[in-house]
C-alpha positions in Angstrom: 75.0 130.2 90.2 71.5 128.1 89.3 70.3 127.0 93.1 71.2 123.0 91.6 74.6 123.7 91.3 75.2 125.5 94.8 73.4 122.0 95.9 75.9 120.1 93.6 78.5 122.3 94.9 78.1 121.3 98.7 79.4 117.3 99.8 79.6 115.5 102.9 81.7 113.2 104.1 82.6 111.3 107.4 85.3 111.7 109.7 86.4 110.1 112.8 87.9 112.4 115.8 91.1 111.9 116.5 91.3 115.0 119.2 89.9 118.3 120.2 92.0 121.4 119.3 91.7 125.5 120.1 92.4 126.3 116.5 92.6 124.3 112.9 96.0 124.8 112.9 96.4 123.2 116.2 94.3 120.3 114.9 96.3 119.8 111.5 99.4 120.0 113.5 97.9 116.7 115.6 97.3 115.0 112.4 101.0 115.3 111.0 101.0 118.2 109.2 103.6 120.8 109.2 103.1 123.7 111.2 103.6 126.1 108.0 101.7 123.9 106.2 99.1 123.9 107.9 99.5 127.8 108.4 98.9 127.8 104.7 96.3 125.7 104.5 93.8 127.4 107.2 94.7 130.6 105.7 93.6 129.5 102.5 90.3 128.6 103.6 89.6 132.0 105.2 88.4 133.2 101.4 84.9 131.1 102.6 83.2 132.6 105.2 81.1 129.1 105.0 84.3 126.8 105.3 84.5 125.2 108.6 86.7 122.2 107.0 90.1 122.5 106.6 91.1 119.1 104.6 95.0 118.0 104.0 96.7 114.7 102.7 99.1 113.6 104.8 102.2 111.5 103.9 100.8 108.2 102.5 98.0 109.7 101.1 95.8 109.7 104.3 93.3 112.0 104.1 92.8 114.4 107.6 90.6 116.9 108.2 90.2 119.8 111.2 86.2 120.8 111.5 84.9 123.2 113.6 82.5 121.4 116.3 79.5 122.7 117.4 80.8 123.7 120.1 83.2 126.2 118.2 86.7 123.7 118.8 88.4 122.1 116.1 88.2 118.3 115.7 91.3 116.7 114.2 90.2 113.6 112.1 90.7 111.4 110.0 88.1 111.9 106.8 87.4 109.7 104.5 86.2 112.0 101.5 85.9 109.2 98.7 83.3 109.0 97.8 81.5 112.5 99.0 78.1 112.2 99.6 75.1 114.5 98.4 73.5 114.6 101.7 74.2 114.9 105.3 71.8 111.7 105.5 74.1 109.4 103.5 77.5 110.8 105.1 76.0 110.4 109.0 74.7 106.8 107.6 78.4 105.5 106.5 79.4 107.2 110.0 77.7 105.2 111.7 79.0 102.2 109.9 82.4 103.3 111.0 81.9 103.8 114.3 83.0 101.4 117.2 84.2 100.8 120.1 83.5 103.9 121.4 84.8 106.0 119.0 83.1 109.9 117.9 82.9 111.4 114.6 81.7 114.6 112.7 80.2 114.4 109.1 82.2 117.0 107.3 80.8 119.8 105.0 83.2 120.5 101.5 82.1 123.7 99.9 83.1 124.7 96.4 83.6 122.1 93.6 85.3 118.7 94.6 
């Protein structure tokens, strides 16, 4: 793979926190997944070593996320991956525009091609 497409093959997006979880399963299960669902879904993502997004669509067509927060717990949130963004920049810059009140969020890191 050409070093432009691994760029082209990394997007951003931002997501607003919901909760704090132990695992990503614990965090899907918060955002109304089911629990073998969601089973499926973080065991899926174990073929990236880089992945530390696990994304799902839940009833409605809501998009949720769990992402692994620095400090190495699982943020259940609500992404908003449309558009994704090329940079880290532009994703933190439309977090910020959905921020308020008080509210915390994570800019979320899709590897692989979207």
């Amino acid at each position: 793979m050409k070093s432009s497409e691994k760029l082209l093959a990394r997007r951003y997006f931002p997501a607003i926190l919901c909760v704090e979880c132990d695992s990503p399963i614990d965090a899907l299960v918060a955002l109304c997944i089911p629990r073998e669902e969601a089973m499926d879904l973080v065991a899926a993502s174990w073929r990236s070593k880089e992945s530390h997004c696990v994304m799902a669509t839940v009833d409605g067509g809501r998009s949720v996320a769990a992402l692994r927060t620095p400090e190495g717990r699982w943020a259940a949130c609500n992404a908003f991956p449309e558009p994704c963004y090329a940079t880290r920049s532009e994703a933190e810059r439309q977090l910020q525009k959905l921020l308020r009140r008080g509210r915390r969020g994570y800019v979320g890191e899709l590897v692989g091609g979207v």
